[in-house]
C-alpha positions in Angstrom: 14.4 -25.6 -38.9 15.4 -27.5 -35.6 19.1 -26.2 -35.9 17.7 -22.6 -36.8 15.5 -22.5 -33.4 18.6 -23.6 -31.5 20.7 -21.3 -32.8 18.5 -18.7 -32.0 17.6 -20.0 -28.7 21.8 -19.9 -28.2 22.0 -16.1 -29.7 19.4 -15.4 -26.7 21.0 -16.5 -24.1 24.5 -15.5 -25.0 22.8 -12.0 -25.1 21.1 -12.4 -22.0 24.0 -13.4 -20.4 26.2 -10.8 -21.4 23.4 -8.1 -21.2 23.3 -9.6 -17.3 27.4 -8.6 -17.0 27.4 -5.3 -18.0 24.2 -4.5 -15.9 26.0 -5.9 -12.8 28.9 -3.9 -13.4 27.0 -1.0 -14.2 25.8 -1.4 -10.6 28.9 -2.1 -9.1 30.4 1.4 -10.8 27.4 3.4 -10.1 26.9 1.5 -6.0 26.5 5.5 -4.2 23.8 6.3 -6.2 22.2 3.1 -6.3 22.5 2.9 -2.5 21.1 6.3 -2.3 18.2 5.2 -4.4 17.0 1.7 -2.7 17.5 3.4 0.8 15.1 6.2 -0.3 12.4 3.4 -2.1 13.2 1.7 1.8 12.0 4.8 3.1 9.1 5.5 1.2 7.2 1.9 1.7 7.7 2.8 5.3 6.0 6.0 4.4 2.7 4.9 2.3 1.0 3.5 4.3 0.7 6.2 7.0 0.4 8.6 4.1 -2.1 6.5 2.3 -4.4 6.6 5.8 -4.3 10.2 6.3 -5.4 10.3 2.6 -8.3 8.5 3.4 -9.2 10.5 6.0 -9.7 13.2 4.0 -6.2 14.9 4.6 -4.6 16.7 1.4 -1.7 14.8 0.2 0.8 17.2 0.3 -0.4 17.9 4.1 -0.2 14.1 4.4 3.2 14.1 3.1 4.1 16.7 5.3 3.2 15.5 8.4 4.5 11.6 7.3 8.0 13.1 6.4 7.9 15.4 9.2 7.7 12.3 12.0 10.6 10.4 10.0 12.5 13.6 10.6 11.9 13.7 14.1 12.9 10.1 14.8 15.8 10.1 12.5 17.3 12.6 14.4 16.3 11.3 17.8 18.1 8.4 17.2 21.0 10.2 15.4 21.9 12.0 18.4 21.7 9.3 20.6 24.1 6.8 18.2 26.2 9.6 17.5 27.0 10.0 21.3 27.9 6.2 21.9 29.5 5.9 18.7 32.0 9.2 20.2 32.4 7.6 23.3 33.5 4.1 21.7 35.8 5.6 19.5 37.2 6.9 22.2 37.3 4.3 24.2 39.3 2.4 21.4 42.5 3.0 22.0 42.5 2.0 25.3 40.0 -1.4 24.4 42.8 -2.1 21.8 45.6 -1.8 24.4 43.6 -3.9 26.8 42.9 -7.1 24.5 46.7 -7.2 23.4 47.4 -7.4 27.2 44.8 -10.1 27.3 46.4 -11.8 24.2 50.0 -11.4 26.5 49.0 -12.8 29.0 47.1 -16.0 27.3 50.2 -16.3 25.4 52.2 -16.4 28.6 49.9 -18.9 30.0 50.6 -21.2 27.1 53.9 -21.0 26.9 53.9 -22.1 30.9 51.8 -25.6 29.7 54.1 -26.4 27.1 53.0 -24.6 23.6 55.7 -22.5 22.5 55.8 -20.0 20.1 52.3 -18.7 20.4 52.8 -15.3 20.9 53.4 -14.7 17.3 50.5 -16.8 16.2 48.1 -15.2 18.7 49.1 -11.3 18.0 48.7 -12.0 14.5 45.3 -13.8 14.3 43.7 -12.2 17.4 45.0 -8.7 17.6 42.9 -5.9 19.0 42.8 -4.1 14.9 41.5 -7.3 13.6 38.6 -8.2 16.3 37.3 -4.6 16.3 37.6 -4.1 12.7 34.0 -6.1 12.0 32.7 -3.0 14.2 33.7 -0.5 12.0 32.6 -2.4 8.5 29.0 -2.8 9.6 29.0 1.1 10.7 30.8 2.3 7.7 28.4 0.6 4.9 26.1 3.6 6.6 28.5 6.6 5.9 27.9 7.1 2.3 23.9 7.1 3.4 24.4 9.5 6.5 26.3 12.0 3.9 23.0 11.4 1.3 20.6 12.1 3.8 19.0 15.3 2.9 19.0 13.9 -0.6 17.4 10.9 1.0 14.8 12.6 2.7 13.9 14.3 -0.7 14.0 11.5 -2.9 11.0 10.3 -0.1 9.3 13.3 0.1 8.5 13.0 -4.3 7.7 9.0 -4.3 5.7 9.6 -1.6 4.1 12.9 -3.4 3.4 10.1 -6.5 2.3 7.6 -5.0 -1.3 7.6 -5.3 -0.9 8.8 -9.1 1.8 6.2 -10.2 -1.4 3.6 -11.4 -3.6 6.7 -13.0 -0.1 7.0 -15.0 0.4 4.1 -16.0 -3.1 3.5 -17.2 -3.0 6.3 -19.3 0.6 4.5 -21.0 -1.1 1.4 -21.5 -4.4 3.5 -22.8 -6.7 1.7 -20.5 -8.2 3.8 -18.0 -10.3 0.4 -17.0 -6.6 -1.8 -16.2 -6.5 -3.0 -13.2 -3.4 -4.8 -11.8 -3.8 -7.5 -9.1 -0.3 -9.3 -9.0 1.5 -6.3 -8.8 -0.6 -4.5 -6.3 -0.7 -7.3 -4.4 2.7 -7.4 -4.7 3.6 -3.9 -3.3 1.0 -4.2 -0.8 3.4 -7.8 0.5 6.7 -6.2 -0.1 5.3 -3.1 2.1 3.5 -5.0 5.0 7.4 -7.0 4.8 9.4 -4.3 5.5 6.9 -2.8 8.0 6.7 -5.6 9.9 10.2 -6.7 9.8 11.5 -3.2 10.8 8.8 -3.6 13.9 10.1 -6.6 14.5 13.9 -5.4 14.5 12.8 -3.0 16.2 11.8 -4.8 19.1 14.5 -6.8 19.1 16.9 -3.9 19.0 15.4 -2.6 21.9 15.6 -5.9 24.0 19.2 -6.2 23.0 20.0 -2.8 24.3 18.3 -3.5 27.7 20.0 -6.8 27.9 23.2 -5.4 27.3 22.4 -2.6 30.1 21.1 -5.3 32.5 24.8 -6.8 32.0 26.7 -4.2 32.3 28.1 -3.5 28.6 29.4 -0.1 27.8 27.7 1.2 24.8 24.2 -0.9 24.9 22.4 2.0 22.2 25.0 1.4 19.9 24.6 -2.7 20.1 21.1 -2.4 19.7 21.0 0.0 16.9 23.4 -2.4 15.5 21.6 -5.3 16.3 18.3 -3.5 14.7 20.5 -3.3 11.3 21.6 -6.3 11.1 18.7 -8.8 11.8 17.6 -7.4 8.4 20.1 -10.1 7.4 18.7 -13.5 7.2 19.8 -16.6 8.8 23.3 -14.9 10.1 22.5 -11.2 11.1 21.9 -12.3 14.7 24.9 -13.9 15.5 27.0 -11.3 13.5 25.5 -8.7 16.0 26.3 -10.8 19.1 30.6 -10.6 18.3 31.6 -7.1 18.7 29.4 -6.7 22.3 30.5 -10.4 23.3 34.5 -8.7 22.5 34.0 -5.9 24.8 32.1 -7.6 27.4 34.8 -10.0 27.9 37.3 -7.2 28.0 36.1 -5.3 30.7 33.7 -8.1 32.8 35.3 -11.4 31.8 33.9 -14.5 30.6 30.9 -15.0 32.3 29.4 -12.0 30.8 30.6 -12.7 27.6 28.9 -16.0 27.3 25.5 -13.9 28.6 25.8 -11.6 25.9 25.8 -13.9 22.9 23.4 -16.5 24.6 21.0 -13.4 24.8 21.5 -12.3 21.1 21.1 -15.8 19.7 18.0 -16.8 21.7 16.6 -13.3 20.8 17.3 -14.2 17.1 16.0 -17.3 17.6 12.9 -16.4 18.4 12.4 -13.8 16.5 13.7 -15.8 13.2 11.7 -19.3 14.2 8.6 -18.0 16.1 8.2 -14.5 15.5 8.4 -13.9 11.8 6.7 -17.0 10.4 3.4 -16.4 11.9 3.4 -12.5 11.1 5.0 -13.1 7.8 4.3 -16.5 6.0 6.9 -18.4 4.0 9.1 -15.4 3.8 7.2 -15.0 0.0 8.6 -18.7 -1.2 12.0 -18.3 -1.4 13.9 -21.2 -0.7 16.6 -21.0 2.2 19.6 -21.8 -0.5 18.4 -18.9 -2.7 18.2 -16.7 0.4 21.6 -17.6 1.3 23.1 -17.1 -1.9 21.1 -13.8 -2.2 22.8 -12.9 1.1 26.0 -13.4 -0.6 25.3 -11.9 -3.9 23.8 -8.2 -2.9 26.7 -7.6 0.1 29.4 -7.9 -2.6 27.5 -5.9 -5.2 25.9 -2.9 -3.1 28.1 -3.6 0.5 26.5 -3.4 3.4 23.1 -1.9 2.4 22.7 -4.9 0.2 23.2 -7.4 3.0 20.2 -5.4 4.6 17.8 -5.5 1.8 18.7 -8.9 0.5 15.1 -10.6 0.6 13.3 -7.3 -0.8 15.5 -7.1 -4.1 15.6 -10.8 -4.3 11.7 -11.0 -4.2 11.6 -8.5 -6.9 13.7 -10.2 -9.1 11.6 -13.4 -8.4 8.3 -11.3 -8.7 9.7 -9.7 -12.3 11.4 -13.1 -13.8 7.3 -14.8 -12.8 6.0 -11.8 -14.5 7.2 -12.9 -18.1 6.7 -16.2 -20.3 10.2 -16.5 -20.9 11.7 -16.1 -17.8 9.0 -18.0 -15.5 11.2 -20.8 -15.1 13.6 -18.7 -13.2 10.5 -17.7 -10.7 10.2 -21.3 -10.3 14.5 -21.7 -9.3 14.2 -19.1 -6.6 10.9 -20.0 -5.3 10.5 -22.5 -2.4 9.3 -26.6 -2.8 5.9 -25.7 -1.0 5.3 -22.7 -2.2 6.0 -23.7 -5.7 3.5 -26.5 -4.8 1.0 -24.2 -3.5 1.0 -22.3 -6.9 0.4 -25.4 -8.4 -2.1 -26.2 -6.6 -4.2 -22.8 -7.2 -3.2 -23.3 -11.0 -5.1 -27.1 -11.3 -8.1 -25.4 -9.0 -8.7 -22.3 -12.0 -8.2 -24.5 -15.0 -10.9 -26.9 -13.1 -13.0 -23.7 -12.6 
């Protein structure tokens, strides 16, 4: 009987396992369409709340919708046109920025070989060449070219979810044939994951918008583009910040010079800083319990499945994950891996406080 349970305990999680595989490279086949599809779910928990309010003030929800997807318009292409204009005037300002570090990498080269260290050209051309420094520039702009192409289909995928969003719980009462069901941990979980990425994108926000002054007040060609850049990528824990600090710190010291250079990634690390140690844990909590390796490693795992986009929306899909594997008997335990020590402990705690109850 023992070696029967194990054996079927062994069938499961072979199974499970290789179920696992083939959805993960069913993702990795179908990435467009899944990055289509999370972008527009992005979208639309930006968009329920407002949409939800007007509701309540007696708007008509297609009215509501309206207006909500009307305003998203509006901004999207605001900013649209002003990115699109510095990202024309840095491509064309390429060439002669690539020109102007290998001149840089010359004459470094030159001042090497004066002091004694020979053969450094070589080494230096190869490992600091304009291609290679710019290149991290065009990765974390073209991640966002595939959405760009998908936006009408973006904007329409929104417009529906938000159209069903105030029916989606009437619906699924009527599946589960309780028109009485209520459903506390996942409303409250929807009503976290939204206030997340509201907050967070006010709080990139912000900081995309200091970043672009500061890069102004320093006298960086391009400071819309490093802040819109900036605003993208402090979506990424831990590392976003100082990712957006190297390609501004590249062309600062290009055309200033070192001083400057030093200024701009002092300013985008104490920026992060704050915002990542000061900021976000009194407007957001424990970041939902997720420990800082499982954050990390989440980091690591969604770039190389869904690129870019992934990167960006690391800590929502993780949290989902964590809130679906809680969400069932046989898969708690996994809840427990990606949760963090205290707030594991704080769960615990609320658990001995019921069963005393």
């Amino acid at each position: 009987m023992i070696e029967q349970i194990k054996s079927s305990r062994g069938m499961r999680l072979i199974i499970g396992t290789a179920a696992f595989v083939i959805i993960i490279a069913g993702i990795n086949l179908a990435q467009s369409v899944v990055v289509l599809f999370l972008v527009s779910v992005f979208f639309a928990l930006l968009g329920t709340p407002p949409v939800l309010w007007l509701k309540e003030k007696s708007v008509p929800s297609g009215i509501a919708v309206l207006l909500v997807m009307s305003g998203m318009v509006i901004i999207i292409l605001l900013i649209g046109a002003q990115i699109g204009t510095s990202l024309s005037g840095f491509s064309d300002e390429l060439p002669l920025l690539q020109s102007t570090i290998r001149e840089q990498v010359l004459e470094l080269s030159a001042f090497l070989r004066s002091k004694g260290f020979s053969g450094t050209q070589k080494l230096l051309l190869d490992y600091v060449n304009s291609e290679a420094i710019m290149k991290i520039t065009a990765g974390l702009l073209s991640g966002l070219s595939s959405v760009i192409s998908g936006l009408i289909l973006i904007l329409l995928t929104v417009t529906f979810i938000l159209l069903e969003v105030s029916s989606f719980p009437v619906k699924l009462r009527a599946i589960l044939g309780d028109p009485e069901q209520a459903f506390p941990r996942f409303s409250k979980f929807v009503t976290e994951m939204q206030r997340y990425m509201v907050i967070k994108t006010l709080i990139n926000l912000a900081a995309g918008i200091l970043i672009g002054i500061w890069m102004y007040i320093l006298g960086v060609q391009f400071p819309i583009l490093w802040g819109f850049i900036a605003f993208l990528l402090h979506y990424i824990p831990n590392i976003g910040s100082v990712i957006a600090a190297f390609p501004p710190a590249v062309l600062a010291l290009v055309q200033i010079g070192m001083g400057s250079t030093l200024l701009v990634i002092a300013g985008n690390i104490f920026i992060g800083f704050i915002i990542g140690n000061v900021i976000e844990p009194r407007l957001m909590g424990r970041k939902f319990g997720i420990s800082t390796l499982v954050v990390f490693l989440s980091l690591i795992f969604w770039s190389s499945l869904l690129g870019s986009i992934g990167a960006i929306l690391c800590i929502p899909l993780t949290m989902t994950l964590k809130f679906a594997f809680e969400s069932n008997e046989s898969t708690q335990w996994i809840g427990v891996l990606l949760g963090s020590e205290k707030f594991n402990e704080l769960s615990e705690s609320k658990t001995k406080k019921k069963k005393q109850q």
